[in-house]
Backbone as CSV, one residue per row, in Angstrom:
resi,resn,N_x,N_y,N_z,CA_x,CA_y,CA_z,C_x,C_y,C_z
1,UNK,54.563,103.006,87.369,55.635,103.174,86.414,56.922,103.522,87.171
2,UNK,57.851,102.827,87.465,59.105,102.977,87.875,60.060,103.769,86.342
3,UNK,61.090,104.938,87.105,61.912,105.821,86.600,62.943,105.190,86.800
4,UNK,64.093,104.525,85.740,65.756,104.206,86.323,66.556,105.527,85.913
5,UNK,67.207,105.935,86.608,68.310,106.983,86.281,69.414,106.629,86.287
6,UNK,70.140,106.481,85.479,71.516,106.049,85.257,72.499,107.433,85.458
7,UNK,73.199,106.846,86.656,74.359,108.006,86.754,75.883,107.792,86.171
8,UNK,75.954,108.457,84.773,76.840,107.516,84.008,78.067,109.422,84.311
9,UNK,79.134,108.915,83.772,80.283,109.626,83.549,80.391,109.891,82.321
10,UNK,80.405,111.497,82.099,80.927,111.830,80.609,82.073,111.832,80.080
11,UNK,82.062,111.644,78.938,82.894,111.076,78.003,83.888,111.929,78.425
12,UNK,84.214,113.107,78.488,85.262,114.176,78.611,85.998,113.689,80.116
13,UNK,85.172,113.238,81.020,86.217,112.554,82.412,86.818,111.763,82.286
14,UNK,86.287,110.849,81.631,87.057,109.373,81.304,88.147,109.746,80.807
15,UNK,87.764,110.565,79.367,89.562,111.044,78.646,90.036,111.453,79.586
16,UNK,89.560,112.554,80.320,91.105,113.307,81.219,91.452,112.382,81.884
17,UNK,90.747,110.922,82.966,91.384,110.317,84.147,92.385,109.243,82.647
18,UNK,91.635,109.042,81.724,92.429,107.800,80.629,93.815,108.648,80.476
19,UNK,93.634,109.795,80.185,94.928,110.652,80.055,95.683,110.837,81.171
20,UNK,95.482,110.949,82.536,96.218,111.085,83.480,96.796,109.784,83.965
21,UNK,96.309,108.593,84.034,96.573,107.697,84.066,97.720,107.319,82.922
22,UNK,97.646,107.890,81.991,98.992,107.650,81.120,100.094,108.087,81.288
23,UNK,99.741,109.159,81.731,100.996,110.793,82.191,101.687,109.720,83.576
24,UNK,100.847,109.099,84.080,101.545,108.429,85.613,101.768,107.224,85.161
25,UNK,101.835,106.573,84.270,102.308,105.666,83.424,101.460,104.236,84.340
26,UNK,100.122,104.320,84.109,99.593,103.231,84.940,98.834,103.108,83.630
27,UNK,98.529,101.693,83.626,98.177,101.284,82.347,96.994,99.580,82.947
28,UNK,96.464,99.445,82.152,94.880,99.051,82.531,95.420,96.994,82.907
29,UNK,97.077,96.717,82.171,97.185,95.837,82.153,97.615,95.474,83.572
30,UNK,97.717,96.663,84.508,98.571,96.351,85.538,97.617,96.534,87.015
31,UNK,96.359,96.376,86.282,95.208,96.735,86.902,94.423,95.035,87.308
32,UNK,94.720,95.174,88.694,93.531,93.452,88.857,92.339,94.479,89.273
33,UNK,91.195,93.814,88.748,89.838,94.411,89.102,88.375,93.489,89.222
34,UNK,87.973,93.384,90.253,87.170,92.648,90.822,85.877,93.633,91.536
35,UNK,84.916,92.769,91.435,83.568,93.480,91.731,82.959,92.631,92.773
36,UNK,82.522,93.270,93.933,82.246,92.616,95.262,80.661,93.010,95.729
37,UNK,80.636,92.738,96.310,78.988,93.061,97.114,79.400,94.108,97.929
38,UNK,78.423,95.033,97.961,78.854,96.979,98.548,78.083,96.383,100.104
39,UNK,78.293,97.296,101.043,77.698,97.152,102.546,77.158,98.053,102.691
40,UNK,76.275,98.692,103.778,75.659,99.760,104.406,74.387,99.984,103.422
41,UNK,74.364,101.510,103.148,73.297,101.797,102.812,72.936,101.653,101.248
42,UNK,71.936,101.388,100.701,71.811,101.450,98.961,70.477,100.590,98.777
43,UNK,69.964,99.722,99.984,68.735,99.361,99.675,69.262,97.894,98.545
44,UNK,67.887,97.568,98.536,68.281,96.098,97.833,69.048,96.096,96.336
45,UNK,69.527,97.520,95.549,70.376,97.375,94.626,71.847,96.696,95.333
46,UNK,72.006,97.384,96.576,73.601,97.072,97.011,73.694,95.862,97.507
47,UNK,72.428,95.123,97.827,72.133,93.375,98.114,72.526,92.431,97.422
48,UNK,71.738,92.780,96.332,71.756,91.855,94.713,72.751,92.424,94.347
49,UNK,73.481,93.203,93.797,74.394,93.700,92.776,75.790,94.151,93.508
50,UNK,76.817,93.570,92.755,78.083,93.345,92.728,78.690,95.181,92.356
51,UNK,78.358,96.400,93.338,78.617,97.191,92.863,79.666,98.092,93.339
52,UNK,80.507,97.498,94.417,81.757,97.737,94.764,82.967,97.197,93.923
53,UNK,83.726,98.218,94.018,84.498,98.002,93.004,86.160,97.743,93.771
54,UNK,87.048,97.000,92.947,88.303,96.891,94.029,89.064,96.750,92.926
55,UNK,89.864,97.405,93.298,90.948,97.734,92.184,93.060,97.404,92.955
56,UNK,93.625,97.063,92.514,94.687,96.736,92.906,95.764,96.807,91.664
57,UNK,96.788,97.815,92.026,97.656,98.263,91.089,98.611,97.296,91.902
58,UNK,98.898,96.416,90.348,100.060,94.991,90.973,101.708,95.853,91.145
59,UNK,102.123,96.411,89.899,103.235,97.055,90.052,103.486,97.640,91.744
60,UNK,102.276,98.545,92.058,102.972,99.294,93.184,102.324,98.766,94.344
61,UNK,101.058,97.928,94.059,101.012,97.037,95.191,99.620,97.906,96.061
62,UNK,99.005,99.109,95.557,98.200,100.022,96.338,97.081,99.407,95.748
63,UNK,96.198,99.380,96.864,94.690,98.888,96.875,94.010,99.657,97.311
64,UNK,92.394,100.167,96.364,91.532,100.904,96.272,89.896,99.897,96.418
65,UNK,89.127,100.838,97.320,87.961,99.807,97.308,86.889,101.291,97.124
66,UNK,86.054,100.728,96.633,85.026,102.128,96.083,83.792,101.608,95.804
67,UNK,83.120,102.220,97.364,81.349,101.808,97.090,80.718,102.918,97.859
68,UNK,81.329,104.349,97.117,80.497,105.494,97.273,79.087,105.344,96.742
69,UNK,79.095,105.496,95.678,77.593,105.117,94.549,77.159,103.750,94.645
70,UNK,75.426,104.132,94.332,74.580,102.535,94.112,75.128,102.269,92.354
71,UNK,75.607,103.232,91.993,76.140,102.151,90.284,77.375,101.863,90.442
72,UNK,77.199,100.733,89.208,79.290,100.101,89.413,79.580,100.711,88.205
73,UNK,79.570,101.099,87.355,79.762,102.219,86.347,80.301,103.361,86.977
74,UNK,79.931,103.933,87.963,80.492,104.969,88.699,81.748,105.014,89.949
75,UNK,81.419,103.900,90.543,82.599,103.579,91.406,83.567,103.103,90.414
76,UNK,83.411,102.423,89.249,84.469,102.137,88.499,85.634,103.373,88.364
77,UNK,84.928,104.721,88.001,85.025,105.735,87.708,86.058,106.344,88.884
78,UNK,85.608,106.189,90.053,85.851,106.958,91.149,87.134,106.099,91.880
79,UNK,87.137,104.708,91.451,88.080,104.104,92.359,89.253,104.071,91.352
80,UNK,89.430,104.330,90.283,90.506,104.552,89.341,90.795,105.559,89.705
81,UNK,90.072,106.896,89.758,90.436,108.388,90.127,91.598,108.250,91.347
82,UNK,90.695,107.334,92.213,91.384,107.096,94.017,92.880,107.071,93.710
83,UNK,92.433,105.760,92.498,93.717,104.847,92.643,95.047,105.860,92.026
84,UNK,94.847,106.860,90.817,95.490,107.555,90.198,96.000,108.814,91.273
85,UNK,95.197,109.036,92.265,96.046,110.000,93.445,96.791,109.555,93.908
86,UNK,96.265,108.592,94.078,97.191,107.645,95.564,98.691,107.293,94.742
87,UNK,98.418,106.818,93.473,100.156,106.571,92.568,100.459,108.039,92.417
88,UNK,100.172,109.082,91.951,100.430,110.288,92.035,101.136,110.505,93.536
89,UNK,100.115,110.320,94.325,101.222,110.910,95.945,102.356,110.600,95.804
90,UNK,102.540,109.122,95.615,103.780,107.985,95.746,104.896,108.529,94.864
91,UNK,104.119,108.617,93.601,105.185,108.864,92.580,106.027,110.812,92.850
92,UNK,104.854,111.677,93.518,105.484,113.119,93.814,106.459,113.016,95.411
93,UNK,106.151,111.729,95.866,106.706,111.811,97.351,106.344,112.835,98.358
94,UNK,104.754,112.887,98.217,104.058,113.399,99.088,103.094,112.453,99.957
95,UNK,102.954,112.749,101.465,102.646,112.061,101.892,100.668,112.673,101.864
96,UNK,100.172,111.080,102.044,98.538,112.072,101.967,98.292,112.260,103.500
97,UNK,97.388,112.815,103.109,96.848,113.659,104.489,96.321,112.853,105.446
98,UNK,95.879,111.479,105.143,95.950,110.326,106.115,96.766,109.788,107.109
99,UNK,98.183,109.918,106.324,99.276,109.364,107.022,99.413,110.606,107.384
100,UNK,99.905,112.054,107.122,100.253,112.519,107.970,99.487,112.829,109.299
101,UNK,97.999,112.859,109.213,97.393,112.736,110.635,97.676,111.765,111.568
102,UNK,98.001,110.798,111.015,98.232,109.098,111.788,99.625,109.554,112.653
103,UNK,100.638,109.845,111.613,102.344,110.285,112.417,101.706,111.107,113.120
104,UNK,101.218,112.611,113.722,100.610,113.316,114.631,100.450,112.549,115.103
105,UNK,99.000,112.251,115.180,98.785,111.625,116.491,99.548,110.134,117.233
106,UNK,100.399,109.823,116.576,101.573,108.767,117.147,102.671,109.710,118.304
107,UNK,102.616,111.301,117.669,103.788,111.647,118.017,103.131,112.525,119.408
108,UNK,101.970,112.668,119.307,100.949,113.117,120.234,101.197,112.094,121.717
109,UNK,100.659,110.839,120.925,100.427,109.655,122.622,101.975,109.365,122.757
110,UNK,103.071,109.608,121.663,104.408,108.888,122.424,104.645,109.676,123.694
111,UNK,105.285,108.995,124.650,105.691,109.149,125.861,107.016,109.822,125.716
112,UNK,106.929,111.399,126.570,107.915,112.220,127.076,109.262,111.256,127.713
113,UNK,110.087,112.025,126.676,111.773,111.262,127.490,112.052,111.361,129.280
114,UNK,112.641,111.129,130.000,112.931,110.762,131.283,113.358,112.559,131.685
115,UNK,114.259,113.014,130.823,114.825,114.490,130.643,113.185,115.519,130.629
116,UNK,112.733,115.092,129.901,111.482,116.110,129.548,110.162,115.955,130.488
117,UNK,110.307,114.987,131.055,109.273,114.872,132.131,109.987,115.427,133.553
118,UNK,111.357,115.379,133.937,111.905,116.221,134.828,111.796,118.114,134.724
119,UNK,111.847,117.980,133.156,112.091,119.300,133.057,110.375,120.338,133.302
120,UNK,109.978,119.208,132.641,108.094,119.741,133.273,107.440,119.648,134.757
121,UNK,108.188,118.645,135.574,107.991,118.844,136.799,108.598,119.583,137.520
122,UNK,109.483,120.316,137.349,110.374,121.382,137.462,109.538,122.499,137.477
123,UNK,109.156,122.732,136.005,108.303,124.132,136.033,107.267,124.316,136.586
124,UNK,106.437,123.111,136.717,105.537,122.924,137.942,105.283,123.285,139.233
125,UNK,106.734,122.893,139.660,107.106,123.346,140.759,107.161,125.011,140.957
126,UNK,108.062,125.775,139.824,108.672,127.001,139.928,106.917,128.009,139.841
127,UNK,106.091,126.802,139.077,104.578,127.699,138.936,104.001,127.732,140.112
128,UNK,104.250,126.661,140.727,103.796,126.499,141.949,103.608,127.710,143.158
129,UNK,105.159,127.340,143.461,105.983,128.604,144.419,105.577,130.375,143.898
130,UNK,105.647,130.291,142.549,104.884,131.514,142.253,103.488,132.246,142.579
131,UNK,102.692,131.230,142.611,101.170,131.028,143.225,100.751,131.526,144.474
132,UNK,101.551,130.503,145.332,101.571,130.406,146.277,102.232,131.996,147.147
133,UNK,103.205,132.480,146.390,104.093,133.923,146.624,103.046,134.927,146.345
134,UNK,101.883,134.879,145.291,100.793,135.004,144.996,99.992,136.155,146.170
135,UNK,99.335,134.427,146.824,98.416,134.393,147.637,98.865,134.550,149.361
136,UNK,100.350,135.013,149.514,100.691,135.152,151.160,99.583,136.040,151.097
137,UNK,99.207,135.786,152.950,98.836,137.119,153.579,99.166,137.306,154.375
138,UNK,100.012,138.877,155.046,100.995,138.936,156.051,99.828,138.939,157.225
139,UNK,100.430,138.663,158.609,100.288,138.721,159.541,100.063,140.434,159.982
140,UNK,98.765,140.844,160.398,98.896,142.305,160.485,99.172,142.911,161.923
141,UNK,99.683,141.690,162.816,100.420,141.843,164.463,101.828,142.500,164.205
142,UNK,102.101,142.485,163.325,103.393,143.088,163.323,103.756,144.030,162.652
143,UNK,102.749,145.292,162.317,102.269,146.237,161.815,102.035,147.261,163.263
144,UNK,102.855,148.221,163.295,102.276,149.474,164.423,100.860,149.997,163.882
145,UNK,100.359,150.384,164.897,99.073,150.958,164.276,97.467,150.253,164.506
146,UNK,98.030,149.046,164.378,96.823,147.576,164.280,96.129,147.607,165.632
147,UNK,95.610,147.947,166.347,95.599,147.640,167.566,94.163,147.171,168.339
């Protein structure tokens, strides 16, 4: 006897994302939505069944792909959610936390100006000579006493 469990979304999420989605003025007509074959793991449901979901808001042009879950009932769910942050960021002019890791690490590998790589071999140097002022050890021939 095989058990199916349906992992469905309650009625009360749908209203709030149907409601937030209104508040951000995205509306279902401006929605292309297409259902694809999911990859990786899910076993032969994600083989046979079309349960990735892809969503593309034409107005602003942002594309969402969502094949967390083995149901398409649920990624439906989840890639609207995506899609409603992602117009939310845009629309608050916040950047997400994607891009701002990406600028870091751009600003990480860019290459030191001509000025700032002098000015670090400089201190290099001055660490250097310090070290080195450090570690003298006098000569003890020229000390009375030594003999």
């Amino acid at each position: 006897m095989t058990v199916s469990v349906r992992f469905c979304v309650t009625p009360e999420k749908e209203r709030s994302l149907r409601e937030r989605m209104e508040r951000l003025g995205i509306e279902e007509k401006d929605i292309v939505e297409k259902f694809v074959r999911s990859r990786g793991h899910g076993g032969q449901n994600v083989n046979k069944t079309s349960t990735c979901v892809y969503l593309k808001h034409v107005p602003s042009g942002i594309e969402v792909k969502c094949q967390q879950e083995r149901s398409q009932a649920l990624n439906r769910f989840l890639a609207r959610r995506i899609l409603a942050d992602k117009i939310e960021n845009v629309a608050l002019g916040n950047e997400s936390k994607e891009q701002q890791m990406r600028e870091r690490v751009r600003r990480q590998k860019r290459k030191r100006s001509k000025r700032a790589k002098e000015k670090v071999l400089h201190l290099k140097h001055l660490t250097g000579e310090k070290k080195r002022a450090r570690s003298f050890q006098p000569d003890h021939s020229d000390y009375p006493g030594d003999d």
